[in-house]
ROFIVEX-123909 format. One record per residue (C-alpha): x, y, z; residue number from 0; chain. Coordinates in pm, whole numbers, always signed. Layout:
<rs>
<r><X>X</X><Y>Y</Y><Z>Z</Z><resi>NUM</resi><chain>A</chain></r>
...
</rs>
This chain:
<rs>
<r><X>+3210</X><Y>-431</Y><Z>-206</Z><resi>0</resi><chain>A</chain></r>
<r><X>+2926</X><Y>-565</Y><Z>+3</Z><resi>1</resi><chain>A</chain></r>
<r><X>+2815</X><Y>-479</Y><Z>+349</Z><resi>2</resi><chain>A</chain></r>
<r><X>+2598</X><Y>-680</Y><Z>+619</Z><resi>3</resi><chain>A</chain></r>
<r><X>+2303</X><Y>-485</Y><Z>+814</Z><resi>4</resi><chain>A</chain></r>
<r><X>+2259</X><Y>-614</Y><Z>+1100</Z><resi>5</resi><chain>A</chain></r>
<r><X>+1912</X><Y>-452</Y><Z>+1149</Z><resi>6</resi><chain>A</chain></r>
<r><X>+1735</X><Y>-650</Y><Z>+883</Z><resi>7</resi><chain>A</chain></r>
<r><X>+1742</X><Y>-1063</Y><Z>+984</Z><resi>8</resi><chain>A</chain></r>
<r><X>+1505</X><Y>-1309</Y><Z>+1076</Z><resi>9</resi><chain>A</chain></r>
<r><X>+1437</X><Y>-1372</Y><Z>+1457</Z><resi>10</resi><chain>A</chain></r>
<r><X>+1524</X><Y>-1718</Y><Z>+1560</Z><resi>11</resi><chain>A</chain></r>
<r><X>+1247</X><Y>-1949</Y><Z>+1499</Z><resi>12</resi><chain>A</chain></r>
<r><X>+1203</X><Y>-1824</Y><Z>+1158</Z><resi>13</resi><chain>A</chain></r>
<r><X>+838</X><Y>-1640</Y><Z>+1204</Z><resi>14</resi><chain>A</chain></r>
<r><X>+961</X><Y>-1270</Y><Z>+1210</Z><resi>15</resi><chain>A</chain></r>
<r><X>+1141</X><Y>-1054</Y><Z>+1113</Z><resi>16</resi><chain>A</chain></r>
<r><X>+1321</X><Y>-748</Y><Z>+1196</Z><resi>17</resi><chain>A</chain></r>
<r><X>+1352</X><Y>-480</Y><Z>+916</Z><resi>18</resi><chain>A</chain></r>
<r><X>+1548</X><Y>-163</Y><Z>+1027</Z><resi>19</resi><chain>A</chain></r>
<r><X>+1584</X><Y>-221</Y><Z>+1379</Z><resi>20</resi><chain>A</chain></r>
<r><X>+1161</X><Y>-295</Y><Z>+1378</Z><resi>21</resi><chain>A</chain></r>
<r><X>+1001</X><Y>-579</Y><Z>+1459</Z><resi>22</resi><chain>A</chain></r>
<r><X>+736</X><Y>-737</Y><Z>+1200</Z><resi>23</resi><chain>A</chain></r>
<r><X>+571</X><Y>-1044</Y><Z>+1404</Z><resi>24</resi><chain>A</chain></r>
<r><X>+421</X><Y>-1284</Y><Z>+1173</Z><resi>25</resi><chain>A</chain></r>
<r><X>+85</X><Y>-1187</Y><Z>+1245</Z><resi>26</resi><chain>A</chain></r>
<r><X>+144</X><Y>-862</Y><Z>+983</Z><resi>27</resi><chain>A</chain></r>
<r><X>-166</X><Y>-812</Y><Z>+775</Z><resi>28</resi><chain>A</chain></r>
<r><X>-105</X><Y>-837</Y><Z>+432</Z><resi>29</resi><chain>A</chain></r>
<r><X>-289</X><Y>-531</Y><Z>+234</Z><resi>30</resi><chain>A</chain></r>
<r><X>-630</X><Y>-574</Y><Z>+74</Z><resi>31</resi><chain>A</chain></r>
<r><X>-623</X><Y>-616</Y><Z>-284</Z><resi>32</resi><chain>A</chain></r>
<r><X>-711</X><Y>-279</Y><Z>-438</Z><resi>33</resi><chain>A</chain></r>
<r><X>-972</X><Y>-280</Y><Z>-714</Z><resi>34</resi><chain>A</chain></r>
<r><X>-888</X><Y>-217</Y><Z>-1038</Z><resi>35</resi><chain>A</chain></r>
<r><X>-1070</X><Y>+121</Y><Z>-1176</Z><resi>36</resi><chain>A</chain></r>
<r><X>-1247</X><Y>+179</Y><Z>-1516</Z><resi>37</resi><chain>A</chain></r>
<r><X>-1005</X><Y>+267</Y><Z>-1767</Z><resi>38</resi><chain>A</chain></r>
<r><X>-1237</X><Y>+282</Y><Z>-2111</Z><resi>39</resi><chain>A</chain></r>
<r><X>-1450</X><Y>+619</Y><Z>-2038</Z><resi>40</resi><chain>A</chain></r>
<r><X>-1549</X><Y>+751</Y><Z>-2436</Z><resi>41</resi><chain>A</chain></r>
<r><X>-1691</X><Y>+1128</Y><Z>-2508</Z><resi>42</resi><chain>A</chain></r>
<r><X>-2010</X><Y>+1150</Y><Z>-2352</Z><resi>43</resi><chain>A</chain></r>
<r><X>-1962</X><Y>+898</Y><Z>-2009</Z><resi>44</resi><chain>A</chain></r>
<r><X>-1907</X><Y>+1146</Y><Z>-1783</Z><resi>45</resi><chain>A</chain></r>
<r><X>-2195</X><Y>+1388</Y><Z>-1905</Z><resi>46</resi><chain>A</chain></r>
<r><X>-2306</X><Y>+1518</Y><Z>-1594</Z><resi>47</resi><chain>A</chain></r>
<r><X>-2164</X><Y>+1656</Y><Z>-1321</Z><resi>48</resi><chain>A</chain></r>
<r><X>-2246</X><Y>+1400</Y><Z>-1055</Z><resi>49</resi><chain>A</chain></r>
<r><X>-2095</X><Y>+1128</Y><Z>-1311</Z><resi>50</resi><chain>A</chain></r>
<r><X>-1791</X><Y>+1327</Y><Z>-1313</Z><resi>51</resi><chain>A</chain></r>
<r><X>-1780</X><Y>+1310</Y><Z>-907</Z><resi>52</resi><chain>A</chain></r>
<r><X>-1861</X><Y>+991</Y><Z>-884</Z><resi>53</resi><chain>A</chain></r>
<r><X>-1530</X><Y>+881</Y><Z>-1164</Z><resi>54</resi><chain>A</chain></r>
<r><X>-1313</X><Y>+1133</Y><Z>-949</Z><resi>55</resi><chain>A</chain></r>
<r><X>-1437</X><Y>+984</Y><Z>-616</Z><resi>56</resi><chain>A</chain></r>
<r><X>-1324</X><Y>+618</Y><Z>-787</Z><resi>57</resi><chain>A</chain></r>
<r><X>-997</X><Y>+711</Y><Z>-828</Z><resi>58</resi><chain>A</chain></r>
<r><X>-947</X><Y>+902</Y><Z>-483</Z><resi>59</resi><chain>A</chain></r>
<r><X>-1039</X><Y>+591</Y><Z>-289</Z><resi>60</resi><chain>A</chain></r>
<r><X>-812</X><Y>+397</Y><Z>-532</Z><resi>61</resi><chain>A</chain></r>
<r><X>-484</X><Y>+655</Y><Z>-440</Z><resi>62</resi><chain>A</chain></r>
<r><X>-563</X><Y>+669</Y><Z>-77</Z><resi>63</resi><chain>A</chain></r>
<r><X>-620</X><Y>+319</Y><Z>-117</Z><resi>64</resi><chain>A</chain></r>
<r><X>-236</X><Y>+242</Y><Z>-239</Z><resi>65</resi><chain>A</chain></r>
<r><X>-122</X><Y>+526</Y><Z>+15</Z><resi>66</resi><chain>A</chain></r>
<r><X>-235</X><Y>+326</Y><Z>+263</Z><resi>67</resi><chain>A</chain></r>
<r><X>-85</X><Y>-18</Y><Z>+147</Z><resi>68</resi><chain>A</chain></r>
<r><X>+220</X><Y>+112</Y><Z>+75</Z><resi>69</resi><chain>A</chain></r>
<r><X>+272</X><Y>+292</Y><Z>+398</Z><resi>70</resi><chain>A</chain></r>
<r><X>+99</X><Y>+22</Y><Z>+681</Z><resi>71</resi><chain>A</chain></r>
<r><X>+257</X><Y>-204</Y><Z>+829</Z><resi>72</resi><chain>A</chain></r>
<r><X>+465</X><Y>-146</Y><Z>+1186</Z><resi>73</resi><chain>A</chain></r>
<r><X>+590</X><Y>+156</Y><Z>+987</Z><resi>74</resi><chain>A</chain></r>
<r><X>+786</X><Y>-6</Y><Z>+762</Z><resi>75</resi><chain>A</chain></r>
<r><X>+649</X><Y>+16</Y><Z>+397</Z><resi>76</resi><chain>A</chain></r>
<r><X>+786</X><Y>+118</Y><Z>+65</Z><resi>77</resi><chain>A</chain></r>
<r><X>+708</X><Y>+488</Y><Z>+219</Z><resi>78</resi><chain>A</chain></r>
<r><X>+756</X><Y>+622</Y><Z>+539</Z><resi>79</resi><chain>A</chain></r>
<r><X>+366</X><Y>+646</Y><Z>+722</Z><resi>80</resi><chain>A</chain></r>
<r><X>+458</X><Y>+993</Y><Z>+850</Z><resi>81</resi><chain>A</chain></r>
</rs>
């Protein structure tokens, strides 16, 4: 058995949207591509301490990175900004 939701259509006119019961004009910035990271590290890459930092400090701007993709967006995102 299917159901319609009435809070999720497309305005008249065609150039937004309204997902939940909130509005998403057209103007909606798409997210920045995120950067793929370096996957290939062997023993001895990450010698020294500040390499180490550096690899960890990678990744933590790739996760906040997604965070912030997947939550943005008139607060309607694949998670909930709050």
């Amino acid at each position: 058995m299917s159901s319609y939701n009435s809070l999720n259509y497309e305005k008249q006119g065609g150039s937004d949207w309204v997902v939940g019961g909130t509005l998403l004009p057209a103007t909606e910035t798409q997210a920045a591509k995120i950067a793929p990271l370096k996957t290939t590290y062997t023993t001895g890459d990450l010698a020294t301490e500040a390499l180490i930092i550096a690899a960890m400090n990678s990744t933590n701007t790739a996760i906040n990175a997604i965070i912030t993709a997947i939550t943005q967006g008139s607060g309607v995102g694949i998670l909930s900004a709050s």
